[in-house]
DRENLUM-424055 format. One line per field, with one value per residue (C-alpha): y, z, x; residue in one letter; residue number from 1. Coordinates in steps of 0.1 Angstrom, whole numbers, plus 5000, padded with zeros to 4 digits. Each point is the difference from the previous one (the first is absolute). Example, Ala and Ser with C-alpha at 12.3 -4.5 7.8 and 13.67 -1.06 7.14 Angstrom:
2
north = [4955/5034]
up = [5078/4993]
east = [5123/5014]
marpa = [a/s]
drense = [1/2]
This chain:
573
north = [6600/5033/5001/4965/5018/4996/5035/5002/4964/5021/5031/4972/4979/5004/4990/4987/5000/5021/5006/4975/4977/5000/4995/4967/4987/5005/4985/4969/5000/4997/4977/5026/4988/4963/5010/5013/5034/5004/5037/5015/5033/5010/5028/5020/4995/5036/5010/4986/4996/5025/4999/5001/4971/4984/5002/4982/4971/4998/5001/4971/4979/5007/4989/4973/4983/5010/4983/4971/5010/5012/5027/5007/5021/5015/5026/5019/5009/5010/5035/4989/5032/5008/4970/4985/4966/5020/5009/4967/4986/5030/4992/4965/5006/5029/4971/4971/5026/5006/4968/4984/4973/4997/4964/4989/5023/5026/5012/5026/5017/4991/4963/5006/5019/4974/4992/5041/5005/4968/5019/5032/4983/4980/5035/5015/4970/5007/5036/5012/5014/5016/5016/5039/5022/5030/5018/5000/5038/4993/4968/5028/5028/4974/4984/5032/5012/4991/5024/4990/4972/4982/5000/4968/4995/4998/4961/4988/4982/4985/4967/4971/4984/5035/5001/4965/5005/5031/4990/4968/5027/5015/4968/4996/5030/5016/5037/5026/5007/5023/4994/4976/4987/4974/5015/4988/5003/5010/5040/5026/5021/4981/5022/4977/5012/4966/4987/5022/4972/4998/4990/4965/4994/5026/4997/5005/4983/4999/4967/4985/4988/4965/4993/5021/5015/4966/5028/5036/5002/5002/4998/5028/4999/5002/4971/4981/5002/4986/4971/4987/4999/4977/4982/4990/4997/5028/5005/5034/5023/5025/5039/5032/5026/5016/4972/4998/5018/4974/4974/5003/4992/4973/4982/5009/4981/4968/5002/5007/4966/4982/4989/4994/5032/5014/5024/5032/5018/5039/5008/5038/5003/5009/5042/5006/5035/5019/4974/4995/4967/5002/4974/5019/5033/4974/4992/5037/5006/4975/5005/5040/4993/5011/4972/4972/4973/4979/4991/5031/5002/5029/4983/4984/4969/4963/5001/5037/4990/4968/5013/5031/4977/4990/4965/4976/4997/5038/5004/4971/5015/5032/4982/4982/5035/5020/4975/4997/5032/5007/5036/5017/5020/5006/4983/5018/4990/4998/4969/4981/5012/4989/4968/4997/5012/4977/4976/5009/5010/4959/4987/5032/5000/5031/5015/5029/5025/5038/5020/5030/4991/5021/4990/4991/4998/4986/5015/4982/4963/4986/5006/4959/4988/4984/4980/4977/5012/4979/5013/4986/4993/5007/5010/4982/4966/4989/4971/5025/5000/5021/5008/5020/5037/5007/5035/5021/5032/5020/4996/5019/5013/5016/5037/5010/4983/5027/5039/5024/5023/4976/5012/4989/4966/4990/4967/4993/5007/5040/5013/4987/4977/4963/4977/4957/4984/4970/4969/5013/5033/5034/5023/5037/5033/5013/5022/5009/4999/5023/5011/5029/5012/4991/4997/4970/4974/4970/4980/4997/4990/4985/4975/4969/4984/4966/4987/5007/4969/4991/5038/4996/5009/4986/5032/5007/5033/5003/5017/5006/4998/4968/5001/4977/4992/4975/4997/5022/4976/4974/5017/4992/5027/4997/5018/5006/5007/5020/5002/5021/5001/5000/5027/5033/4999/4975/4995/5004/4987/5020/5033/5016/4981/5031/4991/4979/4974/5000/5039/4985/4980/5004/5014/4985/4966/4986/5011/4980/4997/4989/5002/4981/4978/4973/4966/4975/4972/5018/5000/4965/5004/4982/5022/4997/4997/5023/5014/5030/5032/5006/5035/5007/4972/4967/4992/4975/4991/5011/4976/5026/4989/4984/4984/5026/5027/4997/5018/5009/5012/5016/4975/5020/5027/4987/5028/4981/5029/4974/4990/5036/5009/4965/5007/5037/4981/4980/5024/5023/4971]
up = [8335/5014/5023/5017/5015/5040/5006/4976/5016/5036/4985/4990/5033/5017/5038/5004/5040/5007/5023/4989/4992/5037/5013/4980/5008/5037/4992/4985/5031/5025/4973/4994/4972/5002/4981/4967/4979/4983/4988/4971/4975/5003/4974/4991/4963/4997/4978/4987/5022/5008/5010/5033/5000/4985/5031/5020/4970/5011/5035/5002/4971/5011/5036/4995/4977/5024/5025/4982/5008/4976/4985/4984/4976/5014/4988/5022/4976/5025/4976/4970/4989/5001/4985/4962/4990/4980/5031/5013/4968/5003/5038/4992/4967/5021/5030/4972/4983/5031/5000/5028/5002/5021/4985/5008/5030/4980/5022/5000/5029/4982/5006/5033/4997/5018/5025/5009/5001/5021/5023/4998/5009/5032/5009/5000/5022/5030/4997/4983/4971/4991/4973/4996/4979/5000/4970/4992/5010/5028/5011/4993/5022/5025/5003/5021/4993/5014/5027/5008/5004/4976/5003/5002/4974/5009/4987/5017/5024/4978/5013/4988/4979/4982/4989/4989/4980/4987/4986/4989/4976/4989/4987/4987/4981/5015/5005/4980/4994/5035/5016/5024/5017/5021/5029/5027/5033/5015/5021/4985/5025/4984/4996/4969/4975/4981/5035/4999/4989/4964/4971/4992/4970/4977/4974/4967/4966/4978/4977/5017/4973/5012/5021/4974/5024/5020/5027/5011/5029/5005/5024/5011/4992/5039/5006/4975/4998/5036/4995/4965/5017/5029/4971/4981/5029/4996/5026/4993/4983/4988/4992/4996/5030/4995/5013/5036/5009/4986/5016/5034/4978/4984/5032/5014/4969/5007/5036/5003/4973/5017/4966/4994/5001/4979/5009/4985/4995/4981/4982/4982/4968/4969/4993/4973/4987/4969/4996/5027/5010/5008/4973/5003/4983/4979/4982/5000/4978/4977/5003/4989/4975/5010/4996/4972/5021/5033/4981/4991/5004/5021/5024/5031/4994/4995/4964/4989/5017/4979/4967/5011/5000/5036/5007/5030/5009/5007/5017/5023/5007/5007/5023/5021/5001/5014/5026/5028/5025/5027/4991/4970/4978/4963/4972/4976/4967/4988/5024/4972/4977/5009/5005/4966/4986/5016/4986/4969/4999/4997/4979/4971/4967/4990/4966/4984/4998/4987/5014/4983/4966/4983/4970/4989/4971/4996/4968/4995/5010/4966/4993/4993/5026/5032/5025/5029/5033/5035/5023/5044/5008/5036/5015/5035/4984/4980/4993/4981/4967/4974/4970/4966/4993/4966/4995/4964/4986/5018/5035/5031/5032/5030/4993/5033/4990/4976/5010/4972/5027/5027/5033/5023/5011/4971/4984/4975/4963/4989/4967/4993/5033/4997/5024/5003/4983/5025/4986/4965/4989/5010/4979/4996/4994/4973/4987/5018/4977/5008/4991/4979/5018/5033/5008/5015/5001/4976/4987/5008/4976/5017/4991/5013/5006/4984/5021/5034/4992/5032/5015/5010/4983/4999/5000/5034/4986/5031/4999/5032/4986/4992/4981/4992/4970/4968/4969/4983/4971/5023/5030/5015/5009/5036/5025/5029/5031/5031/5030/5035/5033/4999/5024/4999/5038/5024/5022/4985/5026/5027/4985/5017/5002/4980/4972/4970/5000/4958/5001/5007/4969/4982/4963/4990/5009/4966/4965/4971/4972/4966/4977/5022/4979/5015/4987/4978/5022/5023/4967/5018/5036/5023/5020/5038/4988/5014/4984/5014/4973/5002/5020/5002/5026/5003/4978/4992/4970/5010/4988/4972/4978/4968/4978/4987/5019/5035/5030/5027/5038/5020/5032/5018/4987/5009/5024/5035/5027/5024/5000/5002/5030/5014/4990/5016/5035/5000/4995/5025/5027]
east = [5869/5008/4972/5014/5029/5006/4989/4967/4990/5010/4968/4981/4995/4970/4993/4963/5001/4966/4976/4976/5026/5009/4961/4998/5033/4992/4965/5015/5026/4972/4982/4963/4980/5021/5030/4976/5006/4972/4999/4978/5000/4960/4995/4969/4986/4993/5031/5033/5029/5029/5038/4988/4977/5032/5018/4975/4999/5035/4994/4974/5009/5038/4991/4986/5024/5030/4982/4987/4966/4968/4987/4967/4987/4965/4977/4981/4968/4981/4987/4987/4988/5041/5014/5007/5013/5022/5017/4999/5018/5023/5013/5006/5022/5019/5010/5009/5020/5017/5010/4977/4975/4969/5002/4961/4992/4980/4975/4971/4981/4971/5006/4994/4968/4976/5023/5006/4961/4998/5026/4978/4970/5022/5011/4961/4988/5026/4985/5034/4983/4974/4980/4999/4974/5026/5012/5039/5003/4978/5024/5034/4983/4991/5035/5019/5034/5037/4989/4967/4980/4976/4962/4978/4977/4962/4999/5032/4975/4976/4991/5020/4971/4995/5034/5000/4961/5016/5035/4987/4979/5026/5017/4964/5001/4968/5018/5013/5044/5009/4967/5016/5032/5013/5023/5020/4993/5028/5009/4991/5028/5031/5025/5004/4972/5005/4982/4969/4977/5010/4978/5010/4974/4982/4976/5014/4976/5032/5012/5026/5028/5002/4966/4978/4966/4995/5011/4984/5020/5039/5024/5024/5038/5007/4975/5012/5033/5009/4978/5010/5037/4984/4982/5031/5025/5019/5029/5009/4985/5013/4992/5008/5002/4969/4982/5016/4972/4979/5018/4977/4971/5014/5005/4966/4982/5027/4997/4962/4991/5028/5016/5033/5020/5029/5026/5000/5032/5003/5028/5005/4984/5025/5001/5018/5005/4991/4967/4970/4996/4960/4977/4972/5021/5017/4967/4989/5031/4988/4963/5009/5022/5031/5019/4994/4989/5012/5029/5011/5039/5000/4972/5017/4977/5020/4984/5008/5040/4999/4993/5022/5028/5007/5007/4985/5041/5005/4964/5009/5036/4983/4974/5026/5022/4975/4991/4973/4993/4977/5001/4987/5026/5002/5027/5020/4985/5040/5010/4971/5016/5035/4987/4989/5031/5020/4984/4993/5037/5006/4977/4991/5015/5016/4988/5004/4964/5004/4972/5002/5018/5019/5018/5034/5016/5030/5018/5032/4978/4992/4967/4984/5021/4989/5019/4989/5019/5004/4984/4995/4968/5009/5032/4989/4996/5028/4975/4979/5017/5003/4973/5007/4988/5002/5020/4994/5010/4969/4994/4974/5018/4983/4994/5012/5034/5008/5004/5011/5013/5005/5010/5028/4999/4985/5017/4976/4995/5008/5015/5034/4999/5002/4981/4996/4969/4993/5015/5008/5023/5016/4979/5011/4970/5009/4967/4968/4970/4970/4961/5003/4970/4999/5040/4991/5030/4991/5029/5037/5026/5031/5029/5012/5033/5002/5027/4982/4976/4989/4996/5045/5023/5039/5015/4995/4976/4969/4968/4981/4961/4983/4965/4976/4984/4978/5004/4975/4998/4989/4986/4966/4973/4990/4977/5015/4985/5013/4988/5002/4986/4961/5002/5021/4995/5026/4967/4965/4981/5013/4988/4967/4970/4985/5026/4988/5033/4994/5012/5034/4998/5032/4993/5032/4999/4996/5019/4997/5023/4990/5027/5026/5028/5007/5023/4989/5001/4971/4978/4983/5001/4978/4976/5019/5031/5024/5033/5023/5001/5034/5003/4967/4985/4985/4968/4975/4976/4969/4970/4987/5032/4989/5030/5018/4989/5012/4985/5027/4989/5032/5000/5027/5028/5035/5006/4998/4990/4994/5038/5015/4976/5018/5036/4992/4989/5025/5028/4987/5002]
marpa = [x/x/x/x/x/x/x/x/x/x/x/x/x/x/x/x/x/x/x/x/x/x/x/x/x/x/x/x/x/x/x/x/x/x/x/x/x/x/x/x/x/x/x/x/x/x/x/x/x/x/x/x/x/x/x/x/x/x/x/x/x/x/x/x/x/x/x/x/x/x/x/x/x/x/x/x/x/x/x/x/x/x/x/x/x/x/x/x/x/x/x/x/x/x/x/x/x/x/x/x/x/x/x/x/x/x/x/x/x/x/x/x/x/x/x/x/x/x/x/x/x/x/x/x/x/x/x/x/x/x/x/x/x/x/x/x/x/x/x/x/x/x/x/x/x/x/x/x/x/x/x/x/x/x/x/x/x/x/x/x/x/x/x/x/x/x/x/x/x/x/x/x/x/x/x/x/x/x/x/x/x/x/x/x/x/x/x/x/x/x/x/x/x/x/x/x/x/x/x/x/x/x/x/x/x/x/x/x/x/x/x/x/x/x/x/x/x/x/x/x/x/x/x/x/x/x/x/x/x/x/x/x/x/x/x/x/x/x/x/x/x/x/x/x/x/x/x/x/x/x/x/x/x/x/x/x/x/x/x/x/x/x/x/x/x/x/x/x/x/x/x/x/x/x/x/x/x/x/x/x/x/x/x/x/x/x/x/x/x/x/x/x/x/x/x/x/x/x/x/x/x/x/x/x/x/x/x/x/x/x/x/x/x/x/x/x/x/x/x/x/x/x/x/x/x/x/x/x/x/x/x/x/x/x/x/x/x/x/x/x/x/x/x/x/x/x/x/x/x/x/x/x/x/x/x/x/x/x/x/x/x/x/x/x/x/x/x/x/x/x/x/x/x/x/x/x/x/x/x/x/x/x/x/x/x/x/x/x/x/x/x/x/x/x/x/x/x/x/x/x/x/x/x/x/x/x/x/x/x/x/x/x/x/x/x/x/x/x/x/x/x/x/x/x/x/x/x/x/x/x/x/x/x/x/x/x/x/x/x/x/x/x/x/x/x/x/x/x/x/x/x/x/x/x/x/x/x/x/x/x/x/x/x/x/x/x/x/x/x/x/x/x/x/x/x/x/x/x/x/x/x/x/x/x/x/x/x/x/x/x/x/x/x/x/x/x/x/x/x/x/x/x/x/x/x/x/x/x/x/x/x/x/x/x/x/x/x/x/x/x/x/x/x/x/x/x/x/x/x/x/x/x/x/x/x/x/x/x/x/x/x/x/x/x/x/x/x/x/x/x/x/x/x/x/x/x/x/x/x/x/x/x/x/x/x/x/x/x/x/x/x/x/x]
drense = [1/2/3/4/5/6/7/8/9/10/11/12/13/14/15/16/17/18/19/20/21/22/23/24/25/26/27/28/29/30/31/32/33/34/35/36/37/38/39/40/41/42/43/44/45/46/47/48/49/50/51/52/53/54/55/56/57/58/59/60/61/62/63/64/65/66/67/68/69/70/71/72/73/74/75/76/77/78/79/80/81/82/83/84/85/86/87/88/89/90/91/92/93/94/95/96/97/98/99/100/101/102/103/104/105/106/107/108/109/110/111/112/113/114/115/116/117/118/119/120/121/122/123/124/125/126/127/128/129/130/131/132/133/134/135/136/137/138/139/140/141/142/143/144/145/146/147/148/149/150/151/152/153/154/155/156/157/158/159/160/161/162/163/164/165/166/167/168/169/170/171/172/173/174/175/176/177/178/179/180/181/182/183/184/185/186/187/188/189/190/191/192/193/194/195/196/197/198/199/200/201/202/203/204/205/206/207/208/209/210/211/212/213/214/215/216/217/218/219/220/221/222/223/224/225/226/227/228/229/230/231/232/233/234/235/236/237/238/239/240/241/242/243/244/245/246/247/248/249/250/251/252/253/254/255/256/257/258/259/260/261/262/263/264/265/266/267/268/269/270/271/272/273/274/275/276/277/278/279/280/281/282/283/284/285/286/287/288/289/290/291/292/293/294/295/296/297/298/299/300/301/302/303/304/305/306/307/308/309/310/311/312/313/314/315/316/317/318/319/320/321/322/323/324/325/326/327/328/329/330/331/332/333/334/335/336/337/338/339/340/341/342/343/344/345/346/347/348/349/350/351/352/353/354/355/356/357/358/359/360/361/362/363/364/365/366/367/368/369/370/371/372/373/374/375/376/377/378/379/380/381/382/383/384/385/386/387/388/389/390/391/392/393/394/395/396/397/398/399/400/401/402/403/404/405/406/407/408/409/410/411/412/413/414/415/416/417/418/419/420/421/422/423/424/425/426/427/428/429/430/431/432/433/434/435/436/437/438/439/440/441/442/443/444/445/446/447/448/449/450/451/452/453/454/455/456/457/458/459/460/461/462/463/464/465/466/467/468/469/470/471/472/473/474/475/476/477/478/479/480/481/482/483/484/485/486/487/488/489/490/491/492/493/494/495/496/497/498/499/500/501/502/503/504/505/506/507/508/509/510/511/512/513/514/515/516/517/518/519/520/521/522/523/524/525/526/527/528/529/530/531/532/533/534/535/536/537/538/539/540/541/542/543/544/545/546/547/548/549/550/551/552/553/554/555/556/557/558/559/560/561/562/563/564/565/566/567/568/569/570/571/572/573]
């Protein structure tokens, strides 16, 4: 294949060294945690997954297989009032379909909820924690700024058996949501604010999804988290960099329980441009309607890229591309998408799709002819084959392949110019048919050249335009679906707080077409399958197509950005 050459397999290659790759083989040189890698992906069941929760799949599952180590699949449902076995169900058909297995390490935070309380209580005895009567404002205002200290609250020195009567209670269910909290006991001066005695379990009478209301009380994500790493054995564990600042907390709850500890290690989260990358806007999109649903081919979530089109291949490609930084910086949107063309490049089918039909007729063709040409399924696999397109007297082009006054450097169809069908015949324009009314352009009579069977010619005669085209006898009606950038801006979420980040929405981002013609052999197309539309991108059967009436979403257009801004880099070195 063309993509097998010496120089694409030179793009392709991808060096893996990293920082955290470098921590563990030092850890396994000085032999920490006995030789083991034991890593884990712990998300949040508050929302589907996104292309950057992809990258840290392919960071911890990746890891861990390099390594010969482990990783778990873990949710931390630690909110029930946030989270949705839908979303549960969701995460772990996003990480199977990216091709990795958690095998029988599925875990839950909420497996661990005795255990955790049994910590909280441990904590509360050695005078660590206690409980406090304030008010969630009252606990903000009272925990200072990055410039000035925090303020103790008035029950920070409740008596030990107080706390214990009281948070024992609040297990009990004796006290209203937000009346009470346990907190840390730790400085209220940090210049860390994580430090300033956080709350490490609120009150919150909510149906958990998996332990129903056997509890009234839950743990916090910081409290948690650490712990259910020591609980399974994790070696390092791994997160995104806005929880360095954590990290000091997460060590105080290890250190001050004297449990096993894990390392934590923060890599840069994924920014990628013309989308925002934040869950919590994710599901307002789709809570306000303005997209269709998580999987929405213009949302950056694993399911909206799936039924967009992308495949786990070019996702993983893209992953390992990017790499692992310390520092945060944003991704050209394009570099995905070259990933996904060169793949799809190897493995989609060429067929031929007219988006905006207009017709053909072909006067010299006899009129109940119609002949089955060869046609390559894929230039870039010889292995590929050939299929037959049937070719009759009437057939669609593209619109924009005909001008009736064309300007220069146009090398398509015009009056009295002659121009390639794909596969088939020279065909000449010989009349242009239009509305009486409108003056609109509706039919074109032309000619063909029998002998030129094939689209050559023996007698040496060349023509520089090429069109595409279907039989209109036997062409299939198609929607087609294109899509943009969900946002007209390159960075949403670095506009002004003040700024609502859905202004930026892109208006444009979706345009349907309904009366696409498309070949006959698409007429039965598997949702997910993915074929290239010859000139006008890559595309995959979305899952509304019903037998006989395909549905088509535009994964990428065949114009790769990504590689011209390369080429341009390169040539100016």
């Amino acid at each position: 294949m063309a993509n097998n050459t010496p120089e694409k397999k030179e793009e392709k290659a991808v060096e893996k060294t990293n920082f955290i790759r470098n921590i563990i083989d030092e850890d396994l040189k000085t032999g920490k945690y006995d030789g083991r890698v034991h890593t884990r992906f712990p998300p949040e069941p508050n929302g589907y997954l996104h292309i950057g929760h992809a990258k840290s799949i392919c960071l911890n599952f990746g890891i861990a297989s390099d390594y010969n180590g482990l990783c778990n699949l873990r949710f931390d449902d630690t909110n029930p009032s946030k989270e949705e076995v839908e979303y549960v169900e969701s995460i772990k058909e996003d990480v199977r379909w990216l091709g990795f297995d958690w095998q029988d390490r599925l875990y839950y935070a909420s497996d661990y909820y005795e255990q955790l309380y049994q910590y909280a209580l441990q904590l509360t005895k050695t005078g660590k924690a206690y409980v406090c009567d304030l008010g969630s404002r009252e606990i903000k205002d009272y925990r200072g700024t990055l410039t000035e200290p925090g303020k103790e609250s008035p029950y920070r020195n409740r008596p030990v058996e107080e706390n214990l009567d009281l948070f024992e209670r609040m297990r009990a269910g004796e006290f209203a949501d937000g009346s009470r909290v346990l907190r840390a006991k730790i400085d209220m001066s940090s210049p860390n604010l994580n430090m300033r005695d956080p709350v490490i379990y609120r009150i919150l009478k909510a149906t958990h999804h998996r332990t129903g209301d056997t509890w009234c009380i839950y743990p916090m994500y910081d409290f948690a988290h650490g712990l259910s790493d020591s609980i399974e054995g994790i070696t390092h564990s791994i997160c995104t960099l806005e929880f360095e600042d954590h990290r000091p907390l997460y060590d105080w709850f290890l250190d001050q329980l004297e449990v096993y500890h894990p390392q934590q290690i923060e890599f840069a989260r994924l920014n990628l441009n013309y989308t925002v990358m934040s869950k919590r806007k994710l599901k307002e999109l789709v809570d306000n309607k303005h997209v269709s649903g998580w999987d929405d081919p213009r949302m950056p979530s694993i399911s909206g890229l799936r039924r967009r089109g992308y495949t786990r291949e070019s996702i993983r490609d893209f992953a390992d591309r990017i790499g692992v930084a310390k520092k945060e910086s944003t991704v050209d949107i394009a570099l995905l998408e070259h990933c996904l063309r060169e793949d799809l490049n190897a493995r989609a089918p060429r067929v031929m799709a007219v988006l905006h039909p207009l017709k053909v007729v072909i006067t010299n063709y006899p009129e109940d002819q119609v002949e089955e040409l060869d046609a390559e399924n894929n230039p870039e696999e010889p292995a590929a084959g050939t299929r037959k397109i049937p070719f009759s007297r009437e057939v669609y082009i593209e619109q924009d392949d005909f001008r009736e006054d064309p300007p220069k450097k146009f090398f398509r169809l015009s009056p009295g110019r002659e121009i390639r069908l794909k596969h088939a015949y020279y065909i000449k324009c010989e009349k242009v048919i239009k509305d009486e009314k409108t003056g609109e352009i509706i039919e074109l009579h032309c000619t063909y050249d029998p002998e030129s069977r094939g689209g050559w010619t023996n007698d040496g005669r060349k023509v520089r335009g090429t069109s595409h085209w279907v039989s209109a006898a036997h062409a299939i009606k198609a929607e087609v679906r294109l899509y943009g950038h969900l946002f007209d801006r390159e960075n949403p979420e670095e506009e002004k707080d003040d700024t609502d980040f859905k202004n930026f929405l892109n208006p444009n981002s979706l345009e349907v077409l309904g009366d696409c013609m498309v070949e006959p052999g698409l007429a039965e197309i598997r949702p997910g399958t993915h074929c290239q539309f010859l000139r006008q991108g890559y595309f995959c059967a979305d899952p509304d197509s019903k037998p006989g009436k395909p549905v088509f979403n535009r994964t990428v257009s065949l114009r790769d950005s990504w590689a011209k801004i390369r080429k341009k880099t390169q040539n100016a070195k």
